[in-house]
C-alpha positions in Angstrom: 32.6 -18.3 -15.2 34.8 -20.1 -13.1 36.8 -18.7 -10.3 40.6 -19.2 -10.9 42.6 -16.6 -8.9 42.6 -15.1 -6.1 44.4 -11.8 -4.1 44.6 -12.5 -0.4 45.3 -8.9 1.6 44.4 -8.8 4.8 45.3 -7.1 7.9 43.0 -9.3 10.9 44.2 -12.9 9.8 41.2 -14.7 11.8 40.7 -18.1 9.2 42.3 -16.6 6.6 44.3 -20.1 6.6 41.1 -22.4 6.5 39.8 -20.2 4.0 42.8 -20.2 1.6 43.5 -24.0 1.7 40.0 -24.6 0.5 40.5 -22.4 -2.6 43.8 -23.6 -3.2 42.7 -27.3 -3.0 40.1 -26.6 -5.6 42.8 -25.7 -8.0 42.7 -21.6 -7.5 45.8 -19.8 -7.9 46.5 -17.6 -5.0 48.2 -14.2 -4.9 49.2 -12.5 -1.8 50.8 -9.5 -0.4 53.7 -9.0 2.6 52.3 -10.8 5.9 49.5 -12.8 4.7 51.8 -14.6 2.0 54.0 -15.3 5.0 50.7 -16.2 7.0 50.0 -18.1 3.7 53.6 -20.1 2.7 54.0 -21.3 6.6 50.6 -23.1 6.8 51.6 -24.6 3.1 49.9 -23.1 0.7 51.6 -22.3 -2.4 51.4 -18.8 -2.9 53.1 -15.9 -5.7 53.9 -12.4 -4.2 52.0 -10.0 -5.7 55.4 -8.4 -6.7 55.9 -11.1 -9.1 52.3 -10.9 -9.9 53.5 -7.4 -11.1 56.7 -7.6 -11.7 57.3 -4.7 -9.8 59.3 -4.2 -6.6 57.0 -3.1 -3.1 58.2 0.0 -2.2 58.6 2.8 0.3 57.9 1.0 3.3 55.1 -1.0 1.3 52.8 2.2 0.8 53.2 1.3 -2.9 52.6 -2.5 -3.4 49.0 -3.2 -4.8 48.2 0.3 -7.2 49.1 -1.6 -10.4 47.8 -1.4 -13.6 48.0 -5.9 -13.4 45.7 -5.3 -10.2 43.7 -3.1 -11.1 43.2 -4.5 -14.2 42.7 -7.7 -13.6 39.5 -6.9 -11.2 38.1 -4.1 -13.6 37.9 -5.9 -16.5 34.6 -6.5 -17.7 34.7 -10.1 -19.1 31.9 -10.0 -21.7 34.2 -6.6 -23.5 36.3 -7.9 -26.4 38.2 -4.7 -26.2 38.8 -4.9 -22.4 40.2 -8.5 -22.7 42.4 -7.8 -26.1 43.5 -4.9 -23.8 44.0 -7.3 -20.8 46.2 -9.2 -23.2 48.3 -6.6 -25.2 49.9 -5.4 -21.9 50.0 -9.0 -20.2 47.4 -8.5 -17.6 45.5 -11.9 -16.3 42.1 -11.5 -14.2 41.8 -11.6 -11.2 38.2 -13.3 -10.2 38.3 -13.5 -6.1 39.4 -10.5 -3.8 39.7 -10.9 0.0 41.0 -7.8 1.6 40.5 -6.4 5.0 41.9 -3.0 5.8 44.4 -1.4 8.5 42.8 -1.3 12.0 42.6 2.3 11.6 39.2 3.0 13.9 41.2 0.8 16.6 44.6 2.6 16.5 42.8 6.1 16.6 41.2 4.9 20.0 44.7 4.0 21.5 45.9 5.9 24.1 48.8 8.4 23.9 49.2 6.7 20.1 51.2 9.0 18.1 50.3 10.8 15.3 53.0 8.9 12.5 50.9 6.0 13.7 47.6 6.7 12.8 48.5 8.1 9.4 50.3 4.7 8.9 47.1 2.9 9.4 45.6 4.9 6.9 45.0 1.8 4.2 45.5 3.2 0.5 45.7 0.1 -1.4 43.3 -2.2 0.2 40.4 0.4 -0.1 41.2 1.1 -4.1 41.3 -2.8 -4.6 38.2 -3.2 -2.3 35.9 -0.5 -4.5 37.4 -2.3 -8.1 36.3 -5.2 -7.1 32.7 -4.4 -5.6 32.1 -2.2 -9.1 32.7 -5.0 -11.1 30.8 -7.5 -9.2 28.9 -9.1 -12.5 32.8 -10.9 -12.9 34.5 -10.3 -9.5 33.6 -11.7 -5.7 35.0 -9.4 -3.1 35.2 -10.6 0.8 36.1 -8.4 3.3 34.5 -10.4 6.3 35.8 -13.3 7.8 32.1 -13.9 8.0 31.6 -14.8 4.5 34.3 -16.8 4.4 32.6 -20.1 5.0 29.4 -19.2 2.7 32.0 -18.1 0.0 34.0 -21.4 -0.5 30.7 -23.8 -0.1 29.5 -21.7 -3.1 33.1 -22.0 -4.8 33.9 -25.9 -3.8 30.2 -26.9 -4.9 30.1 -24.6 -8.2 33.4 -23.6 -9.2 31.9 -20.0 -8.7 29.5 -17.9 -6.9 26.4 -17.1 -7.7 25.2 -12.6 -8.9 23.1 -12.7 -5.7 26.1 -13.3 -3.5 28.4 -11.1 -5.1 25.8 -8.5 -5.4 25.3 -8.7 -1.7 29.4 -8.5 -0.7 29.2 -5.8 -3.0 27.0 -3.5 -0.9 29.3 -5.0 2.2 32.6 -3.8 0.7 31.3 -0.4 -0.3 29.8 0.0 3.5 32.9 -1.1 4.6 35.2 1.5 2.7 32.7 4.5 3.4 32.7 4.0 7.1 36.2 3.7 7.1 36.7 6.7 4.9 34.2 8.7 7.9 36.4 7.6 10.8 39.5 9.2 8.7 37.6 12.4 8.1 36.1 12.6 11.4 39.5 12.3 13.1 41.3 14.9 10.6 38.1 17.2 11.4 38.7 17.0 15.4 42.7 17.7 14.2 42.4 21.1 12.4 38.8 22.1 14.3 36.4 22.3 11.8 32.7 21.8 12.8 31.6 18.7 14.0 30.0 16.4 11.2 27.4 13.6 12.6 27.0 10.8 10.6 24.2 8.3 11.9 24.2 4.6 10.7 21.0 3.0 11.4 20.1 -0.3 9.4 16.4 -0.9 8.7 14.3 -3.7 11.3 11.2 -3.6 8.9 8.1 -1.4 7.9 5.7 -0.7 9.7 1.6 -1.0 9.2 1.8 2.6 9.8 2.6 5.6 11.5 1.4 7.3 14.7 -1.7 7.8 12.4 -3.4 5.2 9.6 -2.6 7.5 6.8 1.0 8.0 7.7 4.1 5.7 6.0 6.6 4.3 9.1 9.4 1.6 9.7 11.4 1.1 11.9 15.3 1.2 12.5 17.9 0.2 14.6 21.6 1.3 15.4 24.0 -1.7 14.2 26.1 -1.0 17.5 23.5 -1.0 20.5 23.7 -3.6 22.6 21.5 -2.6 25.4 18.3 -4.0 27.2 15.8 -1.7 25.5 13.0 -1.9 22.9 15.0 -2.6 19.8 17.2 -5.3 21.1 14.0 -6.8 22.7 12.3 -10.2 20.9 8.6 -10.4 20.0 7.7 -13.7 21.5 4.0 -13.7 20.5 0.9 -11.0 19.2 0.1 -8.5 16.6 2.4 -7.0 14.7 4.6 -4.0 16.6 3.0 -0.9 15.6 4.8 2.4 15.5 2.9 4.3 18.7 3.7 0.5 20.7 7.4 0.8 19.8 7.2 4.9 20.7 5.4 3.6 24.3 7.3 0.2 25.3 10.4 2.5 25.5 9.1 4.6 27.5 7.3 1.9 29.8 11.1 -0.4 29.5 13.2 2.5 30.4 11.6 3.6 33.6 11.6 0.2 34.8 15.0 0.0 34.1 15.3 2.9 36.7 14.5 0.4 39.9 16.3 -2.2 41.6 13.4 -3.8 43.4 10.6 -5.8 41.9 9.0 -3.2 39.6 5.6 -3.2 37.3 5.3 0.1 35.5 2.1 0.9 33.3 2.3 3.7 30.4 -0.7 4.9 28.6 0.0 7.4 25.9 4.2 8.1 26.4 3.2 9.0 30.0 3.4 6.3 33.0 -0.2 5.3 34.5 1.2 3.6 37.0 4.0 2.8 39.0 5.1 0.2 42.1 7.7 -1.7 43.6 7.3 -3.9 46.3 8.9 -7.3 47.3 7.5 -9.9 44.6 6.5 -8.8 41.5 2.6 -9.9 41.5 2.3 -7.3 44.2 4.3 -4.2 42.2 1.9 -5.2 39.8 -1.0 -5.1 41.3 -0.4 -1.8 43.6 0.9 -0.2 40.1 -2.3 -1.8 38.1 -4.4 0.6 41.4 -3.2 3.2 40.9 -5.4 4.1 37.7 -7.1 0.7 36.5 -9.3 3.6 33.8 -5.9 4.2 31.9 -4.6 1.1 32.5 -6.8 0.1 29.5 -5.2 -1.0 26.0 -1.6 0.1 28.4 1.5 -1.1 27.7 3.1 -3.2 30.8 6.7 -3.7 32.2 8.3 -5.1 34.5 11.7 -5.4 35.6 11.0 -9.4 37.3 10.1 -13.3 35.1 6.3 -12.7 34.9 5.2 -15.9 36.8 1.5 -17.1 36.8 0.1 -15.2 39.9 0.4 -12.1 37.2 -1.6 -14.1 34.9 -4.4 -14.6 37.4 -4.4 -11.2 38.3 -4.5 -10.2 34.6 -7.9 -12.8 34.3 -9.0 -11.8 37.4 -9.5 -8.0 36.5 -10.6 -8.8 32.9 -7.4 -6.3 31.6 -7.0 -5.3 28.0 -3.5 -5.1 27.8 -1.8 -4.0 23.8 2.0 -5.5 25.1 3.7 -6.5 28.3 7.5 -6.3 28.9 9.9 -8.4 31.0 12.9 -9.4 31.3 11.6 -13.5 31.2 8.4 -15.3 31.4 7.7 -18.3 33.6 6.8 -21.2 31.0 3.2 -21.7 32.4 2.5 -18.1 32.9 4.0 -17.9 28.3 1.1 -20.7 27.6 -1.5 -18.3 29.2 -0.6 -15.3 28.0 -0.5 -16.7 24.7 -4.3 -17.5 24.6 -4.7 -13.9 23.9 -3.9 -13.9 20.4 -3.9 -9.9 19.8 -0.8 -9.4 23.3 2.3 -8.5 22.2 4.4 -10.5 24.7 8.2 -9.0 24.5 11.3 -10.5 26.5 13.9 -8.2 27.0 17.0 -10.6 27.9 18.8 -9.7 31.6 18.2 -5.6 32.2 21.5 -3.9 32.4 22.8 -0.2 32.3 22.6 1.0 29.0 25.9 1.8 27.3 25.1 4.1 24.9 24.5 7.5 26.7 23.1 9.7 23.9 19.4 10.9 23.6 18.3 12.0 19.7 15.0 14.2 19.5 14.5 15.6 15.7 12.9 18.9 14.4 12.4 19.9 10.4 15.3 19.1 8.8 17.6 18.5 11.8 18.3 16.6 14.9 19.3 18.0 18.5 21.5 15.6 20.3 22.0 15.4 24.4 22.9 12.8 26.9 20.5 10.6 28.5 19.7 11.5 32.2 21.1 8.4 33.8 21.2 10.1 37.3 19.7 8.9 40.2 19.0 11.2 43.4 20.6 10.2 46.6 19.5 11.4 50.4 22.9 13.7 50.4 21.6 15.4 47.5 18.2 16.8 48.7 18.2 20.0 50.5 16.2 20.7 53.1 14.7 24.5 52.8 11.8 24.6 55.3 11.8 24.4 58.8 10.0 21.2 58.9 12.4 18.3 57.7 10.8 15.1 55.7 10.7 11.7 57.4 13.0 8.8 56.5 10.3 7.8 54.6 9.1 10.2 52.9 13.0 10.7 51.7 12.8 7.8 50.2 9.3 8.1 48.9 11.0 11.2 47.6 13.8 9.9 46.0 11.2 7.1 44.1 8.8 10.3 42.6 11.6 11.5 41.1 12.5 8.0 39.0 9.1 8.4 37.8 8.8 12.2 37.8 11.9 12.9 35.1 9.7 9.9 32.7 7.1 11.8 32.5 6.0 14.7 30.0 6.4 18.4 31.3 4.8 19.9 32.9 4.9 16.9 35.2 4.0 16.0 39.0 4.0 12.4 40.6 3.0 11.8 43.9 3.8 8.6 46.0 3.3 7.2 49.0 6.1 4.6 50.2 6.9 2.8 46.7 3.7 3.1 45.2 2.4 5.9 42.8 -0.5 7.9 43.6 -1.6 10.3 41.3 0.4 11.5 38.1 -0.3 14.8 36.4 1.6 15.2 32.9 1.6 17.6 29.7 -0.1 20.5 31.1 1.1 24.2 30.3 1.1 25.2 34.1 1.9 23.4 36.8 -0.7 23.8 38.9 -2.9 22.2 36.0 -0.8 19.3 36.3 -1.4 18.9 40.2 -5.4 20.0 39.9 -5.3 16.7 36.8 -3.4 14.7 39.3 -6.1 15.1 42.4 -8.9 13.9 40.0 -7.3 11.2 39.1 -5.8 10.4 42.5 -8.8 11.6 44.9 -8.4 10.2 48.5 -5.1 7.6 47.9 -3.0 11.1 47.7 -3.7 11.5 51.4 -0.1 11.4 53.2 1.6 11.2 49.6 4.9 13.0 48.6 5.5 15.2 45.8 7.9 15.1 43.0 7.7 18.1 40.5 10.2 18.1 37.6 10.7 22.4 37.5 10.9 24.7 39.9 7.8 26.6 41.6 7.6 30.2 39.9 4.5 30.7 42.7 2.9 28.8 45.7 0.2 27.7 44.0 0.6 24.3 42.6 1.9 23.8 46.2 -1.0 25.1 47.6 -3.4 22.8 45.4 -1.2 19.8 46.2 -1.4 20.7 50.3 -5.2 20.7 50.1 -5.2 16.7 48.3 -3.1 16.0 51.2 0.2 16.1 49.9 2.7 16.4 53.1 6.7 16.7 51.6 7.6 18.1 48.5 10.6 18.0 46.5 11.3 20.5 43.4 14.5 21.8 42.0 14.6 25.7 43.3 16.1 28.0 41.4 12.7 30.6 40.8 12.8 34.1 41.6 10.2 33.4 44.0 11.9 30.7 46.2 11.8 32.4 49.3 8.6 33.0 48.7 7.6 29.6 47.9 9.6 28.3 51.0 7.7 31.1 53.3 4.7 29.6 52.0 5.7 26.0 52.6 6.5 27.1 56.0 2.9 28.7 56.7 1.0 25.6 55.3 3.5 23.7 57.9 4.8 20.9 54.9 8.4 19.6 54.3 10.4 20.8 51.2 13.4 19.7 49.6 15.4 21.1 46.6 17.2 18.6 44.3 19.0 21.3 42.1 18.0 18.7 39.1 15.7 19.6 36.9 13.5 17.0 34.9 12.0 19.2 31.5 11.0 16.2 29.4 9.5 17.2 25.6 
């Protein structure tokens, strides 16, 4: 079936004119409403009102315009009914085969500020919504665009056909109806915040793809993103070469991307497990990598690898030289030579991340049974002025800033959690232990002599001395901890006796 009428409604006019002239060269009858017939008749297109349409007056300030039996009607109809078309016909009612409506700017009005109330309930669209939903319900007969998107997809299908084809109106079907529920949420979610009712969240997340599996073989997984993030992270990353992304590779390069994100200088982070492995920064990136490669070459294998810097080809060589087994590495850009290497190894999952940038969407999501808990992201970094010195022995410059470093790592890594550094380089890392001075005793085996001289970066408070005490005898010399225990000024007396440096942050870094 041919297409030959269309009702033009729409609020953001962006090539609404291009659009319209297309149809209307191919013979289309056009029907339009208040400013778009205006919009219409001044570029030259020949255009009804849609008061003549119906042969009814617009009225009350044009609330009442559209909601017409001959609208309705004529994008209801179901084409291959006898009875619906004898009906169409006993009471003068044409159909109406093309729709393009987009609605009031109501989500952008709510967000003005000092907007008035009588201004928001204005943009409240009635008519364009009820035309919107008979249209996309009788999609077999009827194409509905409500995207200037479509627009040029739509009239190549209409110029070269005369029509469009089920698939296409099938799919600006599912478009509409998106469009009308999420601007039927923002309405209810504002009315809700009006009268105080609880909060209702409503997640929109559109699907990426499946996935081979789960965290396990036997477990079902895929993966989805939120249609409004724009930030550096995993999601918006792209896959430039290797396997497959599995679903404990997407769980770990976010962990591994969002530390690195933490740190201004060149930066090479190593993650084994949701837990960081390794850590530097240092002036060139070959370097961070290869001090944060040192720090635990054992877990290093089958890690996942970012860094914050263009991998160039001196990471390569280190790479071959070392013989690594690496599942993905991360960066922001890859030197051209360095891509062709890295590519030999046809199992690497080589990710480029795009410039790093603060992220804007400041909201952390961690689910249970049959709910979600919701927080904000920890975006926070320590400064000097914020550490408080509570033993009698003050830390050096340096180990402030060694300090301040252990704590960008310490608040990445699982709880119970101790990191211990020495200038910008990761020593020893304890994670995931239920006590602390588990944690620090897991740290010195994996750290052994290179904790000599280190700082200490513990993400709770000390409820005793004794994962202080374990951490002196490594060789631990400044600590820094939140406070806040019963027992601090019994932990500080302690400090004082085993003649260390401590500092309280009043931040503490519980990470589940």
């Amino acid at each position: 079936m041919s297409i030959n009428s269309a009702l033009i409604s729409v609020s953001d006019k962006t090539g609404i004119v291009e659009f319209v002239k297309k149809l209307s060269e191919k013979g289309i009858e056009i029907i339009s409403t208040g400013g778009t017939a205006r919009v219409l008749k001044k570029a030259g297109i020949k255009v009804k009102n849609v008061s003549d349409y119906t042969e009814y007056p617009e009225m009350m300030d044009g609330r009442v315009k559209t909601l017409h039996p001959r609208i309705h009607g004529g994008l209801l109809a179901l084409r291959d009914n006898a009875r619906h078309i004898q009906e169409a016909k006993e009471n003068s009612i044409k159909m109406i085969d093309l729709l393009v409506v987009n609605l009031y700017p109501f989500q952008k009005i709510v967000k003005k500020e000092s907007v008035k109330e009588e201004e928001i309930i204005e943009n409240i669209d009635i008519g364009g919504p009820a035309m919107v939903r008979s249209a996309a319900k009788n999609y077999q007969f009827v194409t509905v665009v409500t995207s200037s998107d479509d627009y040029l997809k739509v009239s190549e299908e209409i110029i070269s056909r005369g029509d469009t084809t089920l698939e296409t109106r099938k799919k600006l079907a599912r478009k509409a109806f998106t469009l009308t529920y999420m601007y039927d949420e923002a309405i209810e979610r504002y009315l809700r915040k009006q009268v105080g009712d609880p909060e209702l969240l409503n997640l929109h997340y559109e699907k990426v793809g499946s996935l081979r599996y789960g965290e396990n073989p036997y477990q079902k997984a895929a993966f989805f993103r939120n249609p409004n993030n724009t930030d550096s992270n995993i999601t918006n990353s792209k896959v430039l070469h290797g396997k497959k992304m599995s679903f404990n590779n997407i769980v770990d390069g976010d962990s591994a991307l969002e530390l690195v994100k933490e740190f201004k200088d060149p930066t090479a982070v190593f993650v084994k497990h949701n837990n960081p492995c390794g850590v530097a920064s240092s002036k060139n990136i070959e370097d961070a990598f290869i001090n944060a490669y040192k720090v635990d070459p054992m877990a290093a294998f089958g890690c996942i690898i970012a860094v914050n810097r263009e991998i160039n080809e001196a990471v390569v060589d280190h790479m071959k030289f070392e013989k690594m087994f690496v599942e993905m590495i991360i960066a922001p850009s890859f030197d051209k030579k360095a891509l062709k290497r890295l590519m030999t190894r046809k199992n690497l999952r080589i990710i480029e991340t795009g410039m790093l940038k603060l992220d804007m969407f400041k909201t952390d999501i961690k689910k249970v049974a049959g709910g979600i808990l919701i927080q904000t992201k920890d975006t926070y970094q320590l400064k000097p002025e914020d550490l408080n010195v509570v033993t009698k022995k003050s830390p050096t410059e340096k180990e402030i800033n060694a300090i301040l470093f252990a704590n960008k790592v310490v608040k990445h890594v699982m709880s119970n959690a101790v990191v211990m550094v020495k200038d910008t380089v990761v020593t020893a890392v304890g994670a995931g232990q239920m006590s602390r001075v588990d944690s620090v005793k897991i740290a010195g085996i994996k750290g052994r002599e290179r904790i000599e001289g280190s700082v200490m970066a513990s993400d709770a408070f000390f409820p005793f001395p004794d994962a202080m005490e374990e951490a002196v005898v490594l060789g631990v010399k400044a600590i820094s901890q939140p406070g806040g225990s019963v027992n601090d000024e019994k932990v500080i007396k302690r400090a004082d006796e085993l003649g260390i440096s401590m500092v309280f942050t009043g931040r503490r870094y519980f990470r589940h």
